[in-house]
N, C-alpha and C positions, 0 to 999 in steps of 0.2 A: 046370295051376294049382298054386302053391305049397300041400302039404296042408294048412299050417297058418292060411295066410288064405283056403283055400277053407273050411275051418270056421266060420273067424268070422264068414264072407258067409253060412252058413248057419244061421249066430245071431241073426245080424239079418234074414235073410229071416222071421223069425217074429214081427217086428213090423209096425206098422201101415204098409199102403202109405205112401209120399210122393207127394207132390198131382203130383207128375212121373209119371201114370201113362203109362208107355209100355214096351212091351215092347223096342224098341230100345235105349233109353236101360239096362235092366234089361238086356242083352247087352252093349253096350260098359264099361257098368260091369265086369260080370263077363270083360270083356276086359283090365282092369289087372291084370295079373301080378305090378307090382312098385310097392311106394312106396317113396319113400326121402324119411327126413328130412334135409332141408335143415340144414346144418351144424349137425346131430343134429336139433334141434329147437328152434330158433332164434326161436319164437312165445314159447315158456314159460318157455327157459331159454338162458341163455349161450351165444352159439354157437361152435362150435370148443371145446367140453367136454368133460370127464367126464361132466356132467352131463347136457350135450346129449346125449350118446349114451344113458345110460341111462333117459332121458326115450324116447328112439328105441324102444328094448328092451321098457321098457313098453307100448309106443302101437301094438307088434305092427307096425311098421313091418319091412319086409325089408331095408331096408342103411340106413345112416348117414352123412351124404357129410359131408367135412373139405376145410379148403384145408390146401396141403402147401407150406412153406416152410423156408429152410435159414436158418440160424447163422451169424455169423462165423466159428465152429468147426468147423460143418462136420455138423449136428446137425439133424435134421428134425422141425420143430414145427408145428404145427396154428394158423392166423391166415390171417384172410382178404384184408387190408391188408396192403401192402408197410412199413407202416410200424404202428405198435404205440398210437400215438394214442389210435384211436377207441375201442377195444373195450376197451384196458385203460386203467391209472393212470399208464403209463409215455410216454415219449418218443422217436420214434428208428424209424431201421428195421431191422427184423428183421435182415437181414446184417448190419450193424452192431452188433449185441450176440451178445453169447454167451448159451451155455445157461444159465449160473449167473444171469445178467442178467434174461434171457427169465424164468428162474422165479421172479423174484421182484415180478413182475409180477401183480398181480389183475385176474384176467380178469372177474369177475361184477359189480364194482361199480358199472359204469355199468350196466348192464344192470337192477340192481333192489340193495337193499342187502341183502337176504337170502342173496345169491350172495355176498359181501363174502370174499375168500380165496379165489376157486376160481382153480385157475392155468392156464395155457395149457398145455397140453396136451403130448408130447412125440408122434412118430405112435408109437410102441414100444407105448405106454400107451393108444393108442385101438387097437392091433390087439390087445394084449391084453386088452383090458375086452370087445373085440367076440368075440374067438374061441370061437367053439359059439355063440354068443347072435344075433350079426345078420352079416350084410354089411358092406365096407366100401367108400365109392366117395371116391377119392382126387379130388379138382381138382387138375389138376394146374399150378400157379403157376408154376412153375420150366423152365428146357430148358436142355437139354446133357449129356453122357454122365455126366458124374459126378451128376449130382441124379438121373437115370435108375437106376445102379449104386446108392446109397443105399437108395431106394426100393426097389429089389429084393431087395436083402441084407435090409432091414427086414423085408419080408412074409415072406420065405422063414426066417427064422428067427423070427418072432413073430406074423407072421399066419397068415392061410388064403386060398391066393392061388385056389382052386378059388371063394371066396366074397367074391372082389373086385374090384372096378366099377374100370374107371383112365378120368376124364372127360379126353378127349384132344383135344390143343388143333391139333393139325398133323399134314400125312401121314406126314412124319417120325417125330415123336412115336409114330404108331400101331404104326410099324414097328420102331422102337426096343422099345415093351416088348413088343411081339410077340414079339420074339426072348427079352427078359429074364424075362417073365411070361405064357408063354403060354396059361396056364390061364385068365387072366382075362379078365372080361369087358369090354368098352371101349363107353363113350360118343363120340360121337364131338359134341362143342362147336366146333361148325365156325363158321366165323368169318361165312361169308357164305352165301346157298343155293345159289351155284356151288362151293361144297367139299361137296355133298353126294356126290357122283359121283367124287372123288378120295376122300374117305374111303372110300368104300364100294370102291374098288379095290385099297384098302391094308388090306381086312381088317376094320377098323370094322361091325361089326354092329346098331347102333344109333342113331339123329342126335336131337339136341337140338335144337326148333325153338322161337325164341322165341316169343312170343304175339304178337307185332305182325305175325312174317312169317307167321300162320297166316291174316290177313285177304290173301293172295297166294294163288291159288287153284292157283297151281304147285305149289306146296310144298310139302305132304303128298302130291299123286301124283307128285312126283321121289324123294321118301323110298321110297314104295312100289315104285314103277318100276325103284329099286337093289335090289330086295329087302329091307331095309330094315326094321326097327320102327321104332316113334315115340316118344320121350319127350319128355313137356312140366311145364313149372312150374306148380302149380294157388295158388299167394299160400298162402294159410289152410288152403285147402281145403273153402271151405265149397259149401254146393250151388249156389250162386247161382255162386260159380267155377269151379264143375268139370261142369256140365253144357252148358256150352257149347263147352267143350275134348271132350267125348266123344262130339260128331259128329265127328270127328277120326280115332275107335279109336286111342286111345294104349295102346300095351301097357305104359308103364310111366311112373308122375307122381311128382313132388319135389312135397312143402310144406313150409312152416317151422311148420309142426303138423301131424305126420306121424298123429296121434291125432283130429284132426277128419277128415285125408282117408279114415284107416283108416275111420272112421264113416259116411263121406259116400256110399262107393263099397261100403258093406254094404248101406244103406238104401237106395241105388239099386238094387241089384243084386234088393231085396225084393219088386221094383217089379209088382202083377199087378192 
């Protein structure tokens, strides 16, 4: 277990049971190895941030996942739409503007007006804000050798590729930054549950199941049967969401409040 959130699980084990008493449920908890906030932390704060990340960093979360999209220029920015609409003040899609364009864009304003000025992000500026402090798990938006090369050059000079999630979209894909980034760690966002067994050939050590296909009773024993961990989306994270996911043994869950799950899966873990 991670030392620093096996501490915390032992911080909260010294508070009062949860009405979920079950010693099972208190071993699959303490089987999550890893949260990661959903584009940072995308409950409380803007996501694809600055802020979303350092919201992440507080909330004791292990990695920080971003979507990763390129520039007219040629420039790799953090937005989770093909198009720059929703989340900010701006018009247009993202390939279709430049960086200069991109920044002047208010990423928090629909989001809440307290965010009013925070910008989209560039990835430079989330591997930096992350570097010593959390993870980073890329989505990866984009394919083809040069967004791959980007990406690479970026980590290798301003991240920490030892302490980076690449969420991978195809077998391709896995085997591309395989070669580019083989330090890191890969999700494997497989399209269908018949790519679980091609990802898990191409290296992929981990599969992202969504919640719908977990009522398929295939599904987690194909994951397992590749050898295989399990990562799932927990919404909020709250208990009434995540304890139905942890008959499952997920070794590692996204929330878009990585601060309620960090909480959820202590006081579960307290469980006697």
């Amino acid at each position: 277990m991670i030392p620093r959130f096996a501490a915390i699980l032992a911080l909260f084990a010294l508070a009062p049971a949860p009405a979920a008493d079950d010693p099972e449920i208190a071993r699959a908890a303490a089987g999550v190895q890893e949260v990661i906030g959903h584009m940072g932390s995308c409950a409380d704060r803007p996501g694809n941030t600055l802020a979303g990340i350092r919201q992440a960093i507080a909330a004791h979360a292990h990695v920080a996942e971003v979507d990763v999209r390129t520039t007219r220029d040629g420039i790799l920015v953090c937005l989770h739409d093909p198009e720059v609409d929703r989340t900010t003040d701006g018009k247009g899609k993202v390939a279709a503007l430049t960086l200069v364009e991109v920044k002047k864009l208010d990423a928090g304003i629909k989001f809440d007006k307290r965010f009013r000025g925070e910008p989209v992000p560039t990835l430079r500026e989330v591997l930096r804000l992350s570097k010593g402090r959390i993870g980073v798990m890329l989505d990866l938006k984009e394919t083809g050798a040069a967004y791959a090369e980007r990406i690479a050059a970026e980590v290798k000079e301003h991240g920490d590729a030892k302490r980076l999630v690449l969420g991978i979209r195809s077998v391709e894909q896995a085997k591309q930054f395989r070669m580019l980034l083989p330090a890191a760690r890969q999700i494997g966002l497989v399209p269908t549950l018949d790519d679980i067994e091609p990802f898990a050939k191409a290296g992929v050590k981990v599969i992202r199941l969504w919640p719908k296909w977990l009522s398929d009773p295939t599904a987690v024993p194909r994951v397992r049967k590749a050898g295989l961990e399990l990562h799932v989306g927990s919404g909020l994270g709250t208990k009434a969401e995540v304890l139905p996911l942890l008959k499952h043994r997920p070794e590692s869950m996204a929330s878009d409040d990585p601060a309620r799950l960090v909480r959820t899966l202590a006081e579960l873990h307290g469980t006697r």
